[in-house]
C-alpha positions in Angstrom: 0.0 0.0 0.0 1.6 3.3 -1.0 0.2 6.7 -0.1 1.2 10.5 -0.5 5.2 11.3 -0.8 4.6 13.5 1.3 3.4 11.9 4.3 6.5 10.6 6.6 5.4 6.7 6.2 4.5 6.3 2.5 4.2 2.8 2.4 2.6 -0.1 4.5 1.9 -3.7 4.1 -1.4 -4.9 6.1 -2.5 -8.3 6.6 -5.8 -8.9 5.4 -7.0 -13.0 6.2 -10.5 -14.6 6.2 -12.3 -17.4 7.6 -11.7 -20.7 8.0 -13.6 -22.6 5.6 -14.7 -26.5 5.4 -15.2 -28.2 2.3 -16.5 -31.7 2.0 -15.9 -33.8 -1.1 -19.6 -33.3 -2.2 -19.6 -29.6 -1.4 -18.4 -27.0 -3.8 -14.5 -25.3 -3.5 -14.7 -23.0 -5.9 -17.9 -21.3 -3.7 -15.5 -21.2 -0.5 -12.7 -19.8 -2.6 -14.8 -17.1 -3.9 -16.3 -16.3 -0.6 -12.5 -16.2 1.2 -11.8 -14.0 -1.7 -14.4 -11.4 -0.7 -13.9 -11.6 2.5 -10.5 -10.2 2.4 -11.2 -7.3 -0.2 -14.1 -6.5 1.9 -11.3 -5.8 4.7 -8.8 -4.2 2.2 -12.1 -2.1 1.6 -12.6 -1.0 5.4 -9.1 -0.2 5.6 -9.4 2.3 2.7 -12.3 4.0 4.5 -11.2 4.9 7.3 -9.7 8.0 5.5 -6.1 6.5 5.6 -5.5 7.6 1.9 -3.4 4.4 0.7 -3.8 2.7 -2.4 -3.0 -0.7 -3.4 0.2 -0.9 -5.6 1.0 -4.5 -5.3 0.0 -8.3 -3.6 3.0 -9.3 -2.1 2.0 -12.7 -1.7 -1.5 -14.6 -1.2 -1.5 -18.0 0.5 -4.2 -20.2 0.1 -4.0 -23.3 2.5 -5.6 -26.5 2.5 -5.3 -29.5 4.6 -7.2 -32.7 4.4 -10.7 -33.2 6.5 -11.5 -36.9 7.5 -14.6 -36.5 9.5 -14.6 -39.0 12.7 -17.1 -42.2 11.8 -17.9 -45.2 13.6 -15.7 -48.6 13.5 -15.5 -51.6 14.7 -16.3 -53.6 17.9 -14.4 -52.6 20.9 -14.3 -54.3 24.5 -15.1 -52.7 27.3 -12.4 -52.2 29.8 -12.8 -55.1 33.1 -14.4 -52.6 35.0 -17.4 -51.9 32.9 -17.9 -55.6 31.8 -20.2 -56.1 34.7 -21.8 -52.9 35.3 -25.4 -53.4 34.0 -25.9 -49.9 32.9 -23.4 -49.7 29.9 -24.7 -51.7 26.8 -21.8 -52.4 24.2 -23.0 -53.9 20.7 -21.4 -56.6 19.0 -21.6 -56.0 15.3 -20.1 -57.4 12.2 -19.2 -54.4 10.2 -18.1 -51.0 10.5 -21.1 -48.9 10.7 -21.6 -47.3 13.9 
């Protein structure tokens, strides 16, 4: 961001991030990308009205990061611990496949 000569600091370099998104496999990316997108000229927006006369000259950098989402599901049959195995008042399910 570059303003007047003039002024004494004529150049800054803000951070402007936005939210944390989670995509699915089904859901679409390309909507989360546009929305982060917004998001941070929306704030690059704000910054420009609060009467601080800078201009963009240049994007450094943008960083888009991604990391994979496994959601927890049910597995397989687990024994209770010794202590519970008795206790009438925990029920645990044998079943034959992985569906919880």
């Amino acid at each position: 961001m570059v303003r007047d000569e003039s002024e004494a600091d004529s150049t800054t370099s803000p951070y402007f991030r936005s939210s944390t998104y989670t995509s699915l496999e089904h859901e679409d990316f390309e909507h989360d990308l546009n929305s982060a997108y917004q998001q941070m000229n929306n704030h690059l927006e704000e910054f420009n009205n609060r009467g601080s006369d800078w201009t963009l000259d240049e994007v450094i950098s943008m960083e888009i990061v991604t990391v994979p989402y496994i959601p927890l599901d049910g597995s397989s049959f687990l024994p209770m611990p010794p202590d519970f195995q008795n206790i009438r008042s925990v029920v645990n399910i044998k079943k034959n496949d992985n569906k919880c």
